[in-house]
FITOR-73258 format. One record per residue (C-alpha): residue number from 1; residue in one letter; chain; z, y, x. Coordinates in Angstrom, 3 decimals, padded with zeros to 6 digits. Example, Ala and Ser with C-alpha at 12.3 -4.5 7.8 and 13.67 -1.06 7.14 Angstrom:
<drenba 1,"a","A",<007.800,-004.500,012.300>>
<drenba 2,"s","A",<007.140,-001.060,013.670>>
***
This chain:
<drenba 1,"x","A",<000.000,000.000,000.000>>
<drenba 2,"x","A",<-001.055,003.041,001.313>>
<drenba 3,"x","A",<002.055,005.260,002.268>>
<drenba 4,"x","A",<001.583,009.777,002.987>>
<drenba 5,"x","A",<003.113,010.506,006.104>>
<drenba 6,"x","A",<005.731,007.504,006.680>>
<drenba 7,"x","A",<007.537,008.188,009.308>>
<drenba 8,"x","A",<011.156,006.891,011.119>>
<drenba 9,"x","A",<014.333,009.777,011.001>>
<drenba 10,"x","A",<014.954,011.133,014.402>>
<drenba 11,"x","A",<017.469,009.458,016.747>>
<drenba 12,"x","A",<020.077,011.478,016.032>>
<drenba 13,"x","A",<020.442,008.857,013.035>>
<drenba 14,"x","A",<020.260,005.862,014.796>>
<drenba 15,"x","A",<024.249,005.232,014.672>>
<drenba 16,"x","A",<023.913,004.808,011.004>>
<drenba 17,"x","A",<020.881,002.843,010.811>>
<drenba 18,"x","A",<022.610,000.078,012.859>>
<drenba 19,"x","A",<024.766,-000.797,010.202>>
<drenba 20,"x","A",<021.619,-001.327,007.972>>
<drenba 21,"x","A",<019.917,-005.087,007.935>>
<drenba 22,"x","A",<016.941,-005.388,010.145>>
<drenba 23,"x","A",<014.463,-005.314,007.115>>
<drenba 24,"x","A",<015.858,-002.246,005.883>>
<drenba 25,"x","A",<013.429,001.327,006.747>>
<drenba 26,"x","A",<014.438,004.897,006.980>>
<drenba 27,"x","A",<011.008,006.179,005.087>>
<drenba 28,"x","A",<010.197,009.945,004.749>>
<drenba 29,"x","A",<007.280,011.359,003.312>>
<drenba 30,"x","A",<005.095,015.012,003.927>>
<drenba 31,"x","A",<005.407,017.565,001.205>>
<drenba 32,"x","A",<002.206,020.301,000.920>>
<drenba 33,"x","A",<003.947,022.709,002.920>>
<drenba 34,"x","A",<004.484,019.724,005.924>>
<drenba 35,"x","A",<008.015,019.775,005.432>>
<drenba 36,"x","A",<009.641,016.017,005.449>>
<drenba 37,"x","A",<011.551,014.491,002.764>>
<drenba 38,"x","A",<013.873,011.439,002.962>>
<drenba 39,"x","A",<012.516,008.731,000.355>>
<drenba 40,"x","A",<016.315,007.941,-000.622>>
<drenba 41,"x","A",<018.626,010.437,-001.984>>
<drenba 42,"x","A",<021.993,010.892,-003.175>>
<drenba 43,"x","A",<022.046,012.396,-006.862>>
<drenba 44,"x","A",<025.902,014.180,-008.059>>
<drenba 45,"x","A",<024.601,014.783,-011.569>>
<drenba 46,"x","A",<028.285,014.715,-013.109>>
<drenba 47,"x","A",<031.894,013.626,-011.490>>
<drenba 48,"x","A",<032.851,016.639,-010.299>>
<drenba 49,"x","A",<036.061,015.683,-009.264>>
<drenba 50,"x","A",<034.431,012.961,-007.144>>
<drenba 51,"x","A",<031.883,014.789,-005.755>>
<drenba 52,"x","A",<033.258,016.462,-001.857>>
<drenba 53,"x","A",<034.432,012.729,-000.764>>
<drenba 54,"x","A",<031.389,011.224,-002.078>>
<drenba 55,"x","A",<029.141,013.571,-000.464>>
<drenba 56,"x","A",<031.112,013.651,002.433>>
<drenba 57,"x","A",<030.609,009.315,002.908>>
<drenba 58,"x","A",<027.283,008.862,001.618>>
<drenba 59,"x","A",<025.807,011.399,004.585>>
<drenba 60,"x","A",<028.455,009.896,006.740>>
<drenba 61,"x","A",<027.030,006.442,005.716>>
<drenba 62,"x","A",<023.258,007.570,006.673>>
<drenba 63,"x","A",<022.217,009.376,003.346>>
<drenba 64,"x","A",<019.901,012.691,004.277>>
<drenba 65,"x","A",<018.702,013.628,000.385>>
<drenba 66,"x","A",<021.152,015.423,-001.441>>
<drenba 67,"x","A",<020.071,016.509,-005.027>>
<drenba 68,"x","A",<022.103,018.763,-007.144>>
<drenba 69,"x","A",<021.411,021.652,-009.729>>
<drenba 70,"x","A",<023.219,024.693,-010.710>>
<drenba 71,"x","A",<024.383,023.334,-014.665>>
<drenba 72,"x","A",<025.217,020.334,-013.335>>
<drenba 73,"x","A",<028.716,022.637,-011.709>>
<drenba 74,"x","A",<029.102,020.867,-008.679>>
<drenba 75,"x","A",<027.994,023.125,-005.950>>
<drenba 76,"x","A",<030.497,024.394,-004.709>>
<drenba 77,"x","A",<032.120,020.310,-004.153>>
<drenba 78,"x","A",<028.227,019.737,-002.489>>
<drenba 79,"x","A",<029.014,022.266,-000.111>>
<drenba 80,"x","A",<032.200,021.473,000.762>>
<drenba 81,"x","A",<030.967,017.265,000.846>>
<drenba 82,"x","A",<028.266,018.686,003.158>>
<drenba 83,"x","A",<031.054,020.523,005.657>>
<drenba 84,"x","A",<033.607,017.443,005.576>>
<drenba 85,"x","A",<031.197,014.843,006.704>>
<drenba 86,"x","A",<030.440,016.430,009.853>>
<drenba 87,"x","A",<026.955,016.463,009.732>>
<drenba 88,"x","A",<024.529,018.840,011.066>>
<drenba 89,"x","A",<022.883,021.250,008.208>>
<drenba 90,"x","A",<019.741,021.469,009.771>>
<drenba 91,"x","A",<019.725,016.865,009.255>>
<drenba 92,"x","A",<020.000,016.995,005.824>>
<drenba 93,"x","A",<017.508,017.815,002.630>>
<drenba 94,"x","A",<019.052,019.853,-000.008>>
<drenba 95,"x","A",<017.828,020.542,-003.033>>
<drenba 96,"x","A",<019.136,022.382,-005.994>>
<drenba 97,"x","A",<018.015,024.267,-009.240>>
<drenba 98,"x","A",<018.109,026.998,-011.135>>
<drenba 99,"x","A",<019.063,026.812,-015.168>>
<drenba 100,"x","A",<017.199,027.706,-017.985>>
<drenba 101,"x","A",<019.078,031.475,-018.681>>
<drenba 102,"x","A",<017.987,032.270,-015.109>>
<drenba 103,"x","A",<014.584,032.454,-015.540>>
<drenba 104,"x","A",<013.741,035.784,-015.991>>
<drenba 105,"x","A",<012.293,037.428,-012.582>>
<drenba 106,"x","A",<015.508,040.239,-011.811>>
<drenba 107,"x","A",<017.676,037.275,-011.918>>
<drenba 108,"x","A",<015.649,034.655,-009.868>>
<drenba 109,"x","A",<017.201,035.700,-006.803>>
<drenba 110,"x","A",<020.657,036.464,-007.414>>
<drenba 111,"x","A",<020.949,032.854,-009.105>>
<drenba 112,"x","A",<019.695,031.752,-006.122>>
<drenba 113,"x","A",<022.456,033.393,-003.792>>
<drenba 114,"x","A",<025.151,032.227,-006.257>>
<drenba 115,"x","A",<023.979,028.819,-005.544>>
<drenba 116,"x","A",<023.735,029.592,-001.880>>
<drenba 117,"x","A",<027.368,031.311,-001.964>>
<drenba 118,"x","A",<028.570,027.917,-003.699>>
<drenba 119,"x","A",<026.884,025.235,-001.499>>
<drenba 120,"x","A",<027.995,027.207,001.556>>
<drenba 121,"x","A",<024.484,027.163,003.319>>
<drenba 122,"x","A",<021.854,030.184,004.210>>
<drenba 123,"x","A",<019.173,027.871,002.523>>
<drenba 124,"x","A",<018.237,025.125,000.402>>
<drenba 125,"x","A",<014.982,022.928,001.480>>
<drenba 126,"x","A",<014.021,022.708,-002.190>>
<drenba 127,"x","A",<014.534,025.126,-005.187>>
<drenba 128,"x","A",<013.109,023.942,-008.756>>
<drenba 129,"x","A",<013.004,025.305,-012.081>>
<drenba 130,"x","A",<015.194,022.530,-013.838>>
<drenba 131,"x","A",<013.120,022.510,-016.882>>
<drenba 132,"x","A",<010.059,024.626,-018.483>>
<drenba 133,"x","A",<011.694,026.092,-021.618>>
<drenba 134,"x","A",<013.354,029.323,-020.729>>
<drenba 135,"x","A",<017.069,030.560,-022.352>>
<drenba 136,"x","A",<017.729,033.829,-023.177>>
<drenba 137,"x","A",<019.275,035.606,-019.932>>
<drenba 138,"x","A",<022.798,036.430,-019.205>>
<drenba 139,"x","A",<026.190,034.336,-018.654>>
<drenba 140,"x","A",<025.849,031.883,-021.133>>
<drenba 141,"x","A",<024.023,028.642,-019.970>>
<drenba 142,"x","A",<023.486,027.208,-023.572>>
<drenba 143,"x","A",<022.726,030.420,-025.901>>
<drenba 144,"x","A",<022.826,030.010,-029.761>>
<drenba 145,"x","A",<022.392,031.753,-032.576>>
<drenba 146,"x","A",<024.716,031.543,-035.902>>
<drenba 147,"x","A",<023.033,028.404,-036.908>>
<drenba 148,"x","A",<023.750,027.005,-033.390>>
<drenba 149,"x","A",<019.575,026.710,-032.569>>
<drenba 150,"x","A",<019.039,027.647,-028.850>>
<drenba 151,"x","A",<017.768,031.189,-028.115>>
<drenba 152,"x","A",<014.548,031.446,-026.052>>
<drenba 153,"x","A",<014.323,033.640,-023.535>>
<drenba 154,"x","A",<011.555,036.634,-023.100>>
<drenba 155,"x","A",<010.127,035.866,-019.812>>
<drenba 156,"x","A",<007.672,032.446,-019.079>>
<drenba 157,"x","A",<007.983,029.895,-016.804>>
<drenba 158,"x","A",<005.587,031.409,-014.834>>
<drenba 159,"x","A",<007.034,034.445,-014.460>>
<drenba 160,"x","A",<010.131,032.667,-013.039>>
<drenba 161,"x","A",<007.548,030.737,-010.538>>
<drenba 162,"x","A",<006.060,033.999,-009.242>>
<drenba 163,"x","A",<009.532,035.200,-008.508>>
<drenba 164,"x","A",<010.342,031.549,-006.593>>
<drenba 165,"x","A",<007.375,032.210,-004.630>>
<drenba 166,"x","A",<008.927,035.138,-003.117>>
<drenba 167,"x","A",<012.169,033.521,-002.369>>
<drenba 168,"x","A",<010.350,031.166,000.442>>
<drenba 169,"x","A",<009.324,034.292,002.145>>
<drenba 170,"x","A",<012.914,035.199,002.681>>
<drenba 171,"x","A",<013.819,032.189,004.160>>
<drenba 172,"x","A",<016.600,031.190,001.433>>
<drenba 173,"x","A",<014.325,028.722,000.448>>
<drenba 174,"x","A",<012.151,026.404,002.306>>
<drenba 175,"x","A",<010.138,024.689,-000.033>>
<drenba 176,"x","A",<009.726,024.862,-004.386>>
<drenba 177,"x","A",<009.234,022.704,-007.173>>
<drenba 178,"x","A",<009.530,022.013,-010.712>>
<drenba 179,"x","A",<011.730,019.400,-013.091>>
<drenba 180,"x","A",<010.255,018.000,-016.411>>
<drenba 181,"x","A",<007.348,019.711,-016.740>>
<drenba 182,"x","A",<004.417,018.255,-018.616>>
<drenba 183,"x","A",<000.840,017.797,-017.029>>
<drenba 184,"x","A",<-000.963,021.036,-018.852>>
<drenba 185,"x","A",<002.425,023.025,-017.759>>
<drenba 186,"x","A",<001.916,022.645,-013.935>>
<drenba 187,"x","A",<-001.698,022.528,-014.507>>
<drenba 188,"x","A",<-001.001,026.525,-015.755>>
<drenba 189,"x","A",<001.399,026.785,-012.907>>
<drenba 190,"x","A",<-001.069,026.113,-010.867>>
<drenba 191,"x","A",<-004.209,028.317,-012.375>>
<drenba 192,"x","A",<-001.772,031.316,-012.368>>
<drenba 193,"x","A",<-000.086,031.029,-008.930>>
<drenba 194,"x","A",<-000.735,030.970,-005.579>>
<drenba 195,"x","A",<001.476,028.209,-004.881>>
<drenba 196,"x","A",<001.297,024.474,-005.888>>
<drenba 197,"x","A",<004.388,022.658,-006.535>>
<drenba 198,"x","A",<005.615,020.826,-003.306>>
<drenba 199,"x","A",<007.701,018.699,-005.920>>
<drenba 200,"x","A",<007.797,017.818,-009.222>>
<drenba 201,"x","A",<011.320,015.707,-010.168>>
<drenba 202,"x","A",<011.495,013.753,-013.307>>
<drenba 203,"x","A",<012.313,010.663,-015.086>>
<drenba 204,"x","A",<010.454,007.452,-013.992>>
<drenba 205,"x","A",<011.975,003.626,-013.774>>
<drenba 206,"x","A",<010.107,000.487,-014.545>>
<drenba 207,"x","A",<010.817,001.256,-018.417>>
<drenba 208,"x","A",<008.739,004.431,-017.576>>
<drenba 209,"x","A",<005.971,003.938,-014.867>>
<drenba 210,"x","A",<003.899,007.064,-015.981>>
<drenba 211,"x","A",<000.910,005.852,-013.937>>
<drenba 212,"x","A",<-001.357,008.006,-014.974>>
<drenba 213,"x","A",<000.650,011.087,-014.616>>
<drenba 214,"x","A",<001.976,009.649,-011.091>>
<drenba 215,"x","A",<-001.419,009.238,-009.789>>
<drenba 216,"x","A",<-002.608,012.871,-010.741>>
<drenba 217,"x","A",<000.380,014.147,-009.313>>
<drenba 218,"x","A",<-000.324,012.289,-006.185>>
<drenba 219,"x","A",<-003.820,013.874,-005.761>>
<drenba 220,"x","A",<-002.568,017.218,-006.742>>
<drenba 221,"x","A",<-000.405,016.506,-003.239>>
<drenba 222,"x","A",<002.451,016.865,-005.374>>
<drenba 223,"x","A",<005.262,014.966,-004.130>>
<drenba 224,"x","A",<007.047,012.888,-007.217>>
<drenba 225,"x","A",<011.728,012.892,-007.364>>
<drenba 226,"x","A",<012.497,010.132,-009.174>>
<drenba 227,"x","A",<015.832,011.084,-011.283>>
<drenba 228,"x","A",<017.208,008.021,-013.368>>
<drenba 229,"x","A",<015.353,006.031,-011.025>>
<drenba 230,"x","A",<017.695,003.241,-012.820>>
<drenba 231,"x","A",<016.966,004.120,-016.332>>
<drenba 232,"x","A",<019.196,003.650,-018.732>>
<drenba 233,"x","A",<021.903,002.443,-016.235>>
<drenba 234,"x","A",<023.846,006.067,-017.006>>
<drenba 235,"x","A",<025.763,006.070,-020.287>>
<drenba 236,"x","A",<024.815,009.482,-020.774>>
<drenba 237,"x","A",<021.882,008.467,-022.751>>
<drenba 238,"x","A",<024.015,006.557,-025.081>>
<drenba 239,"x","A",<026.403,009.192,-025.583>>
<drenba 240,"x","A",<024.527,012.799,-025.110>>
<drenba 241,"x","A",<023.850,014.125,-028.819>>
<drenba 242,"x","A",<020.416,013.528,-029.044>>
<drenba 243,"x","A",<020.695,009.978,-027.643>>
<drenba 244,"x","A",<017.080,007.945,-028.589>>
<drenba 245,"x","A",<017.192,004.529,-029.868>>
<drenba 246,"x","A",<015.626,002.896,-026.943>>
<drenba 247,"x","A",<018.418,004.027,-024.972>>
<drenba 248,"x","A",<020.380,001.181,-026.070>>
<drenba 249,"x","A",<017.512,-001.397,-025.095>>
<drenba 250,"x","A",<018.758,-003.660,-022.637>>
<drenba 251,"x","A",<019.485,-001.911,-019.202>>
<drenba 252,"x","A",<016.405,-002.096,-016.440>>
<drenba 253,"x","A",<018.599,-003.365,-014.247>>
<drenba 254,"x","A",<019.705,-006.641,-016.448>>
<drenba 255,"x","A",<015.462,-007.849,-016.765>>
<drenba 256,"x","A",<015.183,-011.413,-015.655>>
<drenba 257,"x","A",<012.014,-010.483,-013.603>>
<drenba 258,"x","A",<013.893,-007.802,-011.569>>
<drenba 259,"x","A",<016.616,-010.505,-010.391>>
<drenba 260,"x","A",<014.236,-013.340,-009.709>>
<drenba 261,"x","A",<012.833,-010.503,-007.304>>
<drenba 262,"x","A",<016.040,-010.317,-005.860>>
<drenba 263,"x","A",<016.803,-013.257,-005.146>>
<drenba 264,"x","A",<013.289,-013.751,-003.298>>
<drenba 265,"x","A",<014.665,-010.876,-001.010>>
<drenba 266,"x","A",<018.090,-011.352,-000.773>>
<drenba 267,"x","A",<018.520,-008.140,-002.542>>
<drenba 268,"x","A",<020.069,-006.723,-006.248>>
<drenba 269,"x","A",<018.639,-005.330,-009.400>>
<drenba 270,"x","A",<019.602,-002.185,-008.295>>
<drenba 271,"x","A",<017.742,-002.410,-004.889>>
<drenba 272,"x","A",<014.867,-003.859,-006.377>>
<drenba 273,"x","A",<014.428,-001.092,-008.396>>
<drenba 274,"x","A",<014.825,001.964,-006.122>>
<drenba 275,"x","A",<012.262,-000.017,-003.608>>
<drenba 276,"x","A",<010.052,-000.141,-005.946>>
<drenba 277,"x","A",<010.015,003.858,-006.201>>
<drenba 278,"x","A",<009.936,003.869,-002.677>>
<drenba 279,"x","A",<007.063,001.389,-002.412>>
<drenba 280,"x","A",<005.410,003.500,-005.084>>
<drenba 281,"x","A",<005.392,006.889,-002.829>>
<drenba 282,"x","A",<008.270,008.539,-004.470>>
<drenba 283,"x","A",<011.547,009.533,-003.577>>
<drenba 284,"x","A",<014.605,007.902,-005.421>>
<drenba 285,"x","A",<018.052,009.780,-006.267>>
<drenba 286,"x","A",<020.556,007.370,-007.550>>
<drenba 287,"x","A",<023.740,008.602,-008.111>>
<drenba 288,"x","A",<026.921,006.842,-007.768>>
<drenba 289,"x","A",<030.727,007.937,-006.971>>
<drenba 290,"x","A",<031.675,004.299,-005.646>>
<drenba 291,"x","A",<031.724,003.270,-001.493>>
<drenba 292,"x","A",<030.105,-000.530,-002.027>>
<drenba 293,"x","A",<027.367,001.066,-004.651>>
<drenba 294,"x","A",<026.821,003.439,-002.459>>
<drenba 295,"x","A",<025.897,001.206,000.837>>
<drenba 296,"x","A",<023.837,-000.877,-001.496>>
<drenba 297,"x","A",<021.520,002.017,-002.155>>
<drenba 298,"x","A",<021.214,002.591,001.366>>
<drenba 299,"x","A",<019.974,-000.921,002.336>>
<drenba 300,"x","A",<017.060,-000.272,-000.921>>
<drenba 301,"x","A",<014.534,001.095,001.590>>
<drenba 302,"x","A",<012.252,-002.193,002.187>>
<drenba 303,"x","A",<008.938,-003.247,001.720>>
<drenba 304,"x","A",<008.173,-005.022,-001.903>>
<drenba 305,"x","A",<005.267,-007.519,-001.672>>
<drenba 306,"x","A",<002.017,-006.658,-004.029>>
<drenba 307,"x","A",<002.567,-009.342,-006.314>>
<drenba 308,"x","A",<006.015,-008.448,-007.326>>
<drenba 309,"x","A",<005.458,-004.644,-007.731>>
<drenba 310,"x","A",<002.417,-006.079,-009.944>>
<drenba 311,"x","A",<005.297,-008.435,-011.753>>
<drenba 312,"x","A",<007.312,-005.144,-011.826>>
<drenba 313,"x","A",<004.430,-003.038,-013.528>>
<drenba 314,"x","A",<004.860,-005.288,-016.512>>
<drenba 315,"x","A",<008.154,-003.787,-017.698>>
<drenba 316,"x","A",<006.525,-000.705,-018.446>>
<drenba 317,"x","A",<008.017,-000.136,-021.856>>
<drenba 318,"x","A",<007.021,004.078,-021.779>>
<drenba 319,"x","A",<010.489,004.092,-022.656>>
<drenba 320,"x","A",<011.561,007.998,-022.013>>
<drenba 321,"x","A",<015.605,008.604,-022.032>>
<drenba 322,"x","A",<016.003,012.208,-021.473>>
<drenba 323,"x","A",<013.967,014.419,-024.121>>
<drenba 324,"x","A",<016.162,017.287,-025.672>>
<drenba 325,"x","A",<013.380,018.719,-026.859>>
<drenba 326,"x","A",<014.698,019.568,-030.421>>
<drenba 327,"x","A",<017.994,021.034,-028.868>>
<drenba 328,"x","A",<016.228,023.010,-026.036>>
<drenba 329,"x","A",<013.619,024.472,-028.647>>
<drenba 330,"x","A",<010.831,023.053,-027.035>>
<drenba 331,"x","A",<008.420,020.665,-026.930>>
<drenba 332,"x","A",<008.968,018.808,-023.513>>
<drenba 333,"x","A",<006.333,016.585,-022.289>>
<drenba 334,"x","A",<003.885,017.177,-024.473>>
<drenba 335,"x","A",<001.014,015.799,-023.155>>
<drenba 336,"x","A",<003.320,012.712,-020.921>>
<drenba 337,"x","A",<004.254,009.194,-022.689>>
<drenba 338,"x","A",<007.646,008.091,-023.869>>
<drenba 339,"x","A",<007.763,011.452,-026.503>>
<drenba 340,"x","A",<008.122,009.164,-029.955>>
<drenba 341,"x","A",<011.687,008.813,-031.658>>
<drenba 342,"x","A",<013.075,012.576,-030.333>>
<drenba 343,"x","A",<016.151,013.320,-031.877>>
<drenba 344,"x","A",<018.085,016.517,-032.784>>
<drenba 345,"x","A",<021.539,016.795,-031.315>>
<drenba 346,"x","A",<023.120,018.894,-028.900>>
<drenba 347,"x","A",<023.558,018.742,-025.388>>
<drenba 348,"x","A",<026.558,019.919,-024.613>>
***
């Protein structure tokens, strides 16, 4: 399978790779702008109370990706994870992004420093607008009228990417992307801009392969985040108010098929699944608060054969988790599979 711009981490890593089993890689792949990102990632989408230690071990333990994002209210634990585990800033990949009532221009780059201020860091390596739909600016992150429907905001979500565009030229930012966006949305992104996405982050697992989408991502040179790279491992689904129906099919990670590939490798569910991101081109952001889950993600990196990512490709059920579409006002993915059953209930 052909791989963009695999490469080995620099030697600086080495320590922590000898704790890995001998069939286990340290891939990284090429964004647009030649920057490198790790294929495996560390996601801290809620625990806050968990999140400095677990930071702190997984880049201790050899993780390099950490994903985070400013309503997810964890920066400020990221940052201090990042300064307790002793490892160099410049070493790791850190991405966060800005909320939905931050996306008119004048605030674009004072959300950014209050992200900055809270991680701790001069930079980020990747800034992304966490969803399309934009709130109406000011404090509150969730803005509702009397009726308790969300209130859009005045600005587009291109006028938010214009002002990203000038955050990489201050140096605050190294690279920017986009979360949950639908084809036709980055396809305007990238008609009105002068910048294409370096990385688009959003839901895919074997329940939802979105091939198609995948592959014209890929020759866009758009670089693919997997988030719920295990599906619908996270309770959230179950319990969030608009929770779907297919949430409650039976977890990826439980398929027969998955496990018999397991056992062929010596390896879990779990692993199974974030190789085959990995094998697919992607990167993979797992998140998990526990030491042993944690070390098995980091031994996930290996090479699949083509006949099982083939048997893999089966389970493709276009089975999409996160759509709070009716909440948020907006018709995500309009144009992407996995759309059918949307339900009205509120996020938070």
């Amino acid at each position: 399978m052909t791989r963009a711009s695999l490469s080995m981490k620099p030697s600086s890593f080495k320590t922590n790779l000898t704790l890995r089993s001998l069939s286990t890689r340290a891939t990284t792949y090429k964004l647009n702008n030649g920057i490198s990102i790790p294929a495996l990632g560390f996601g801290t989408f809620q625990d806050p109370d968990s999140q400095e230690e677990t930071v702190s071990r997984a880049l201790q333990k050899g993780m390099r990706l950490i994903d985070t994002a400013r309503v997810y209210d964890v920066e400020s634990q990221v940052g201090k994870g990042i300064k307790k585990s002793g490892i160099p800033r410049e070493e790791i990949f850190l991405g966060t992004k800005l909320w939905c009532n931050d996306y008119h221009p004048e605030d674009v780059e004072r959300a950014l420093d209050d992200s900055l201020r809270d991680l701790d860091t001069p930079y980020v390596d990747l800034l992304l607008m966490h969803y399309p739909c934009t709130f109406k600016r000011g404090p509150e992150r969730f803005p509702r009228d009397a009726e308790g429907r969300m209130i859009a905001g005045e600005t587009s979500y291109v006028d938010t990417w214009k002002a990203m565009e000038k955050l990489v030229k201050t140096g605050k930012v190294k690279s920017i992307g986009v979360s949950n966006f639908s084809k036709g949305e980055i396809e305007t992104l990238i008609k009105e801009s002068s910048t294409v996405p370096a990385v688009h982050q959003m839901e895919v697992h074997p329940y939802l392969q979105q091939k198609s989408f995948n592959a014209w991502l890929k020759a866009q040179g758009i670089h693919v985040v997997q988030f719920s790279p295990l599906g619908n491992m996270n309770d959230f689904y179950r319990q969030t108010g608009w929770s779907k129906q297919v949430s409650h099919m039976m977890r990826v990670i439980d398929q027969p098929i998955l496990k018999e590939i397991g056992e062929k490798y010596g390896k879990s569910p779990v692993q199974v699944v974030l190789a085959w991101g990995i094998n697919n081109g992607r990167s993979v952001i797992p998140k998990s608060v526990v030491d042993w889950q944690i070390e098995e993600n980091l031994e996930a990196d290996f090479r699949l054969e083509e006949g099982d990512m083939e048997r893999i490709a089966t389970l493709d059920a276009k089975a999409r988790f996160n759509d709070p579409s009716l909440d948020y006002e907006w018709r995500l993915y309009s144009d992407l599979e996995g759309i059918e059953g949307t339900v009205r209930g509120k996020t938070h």
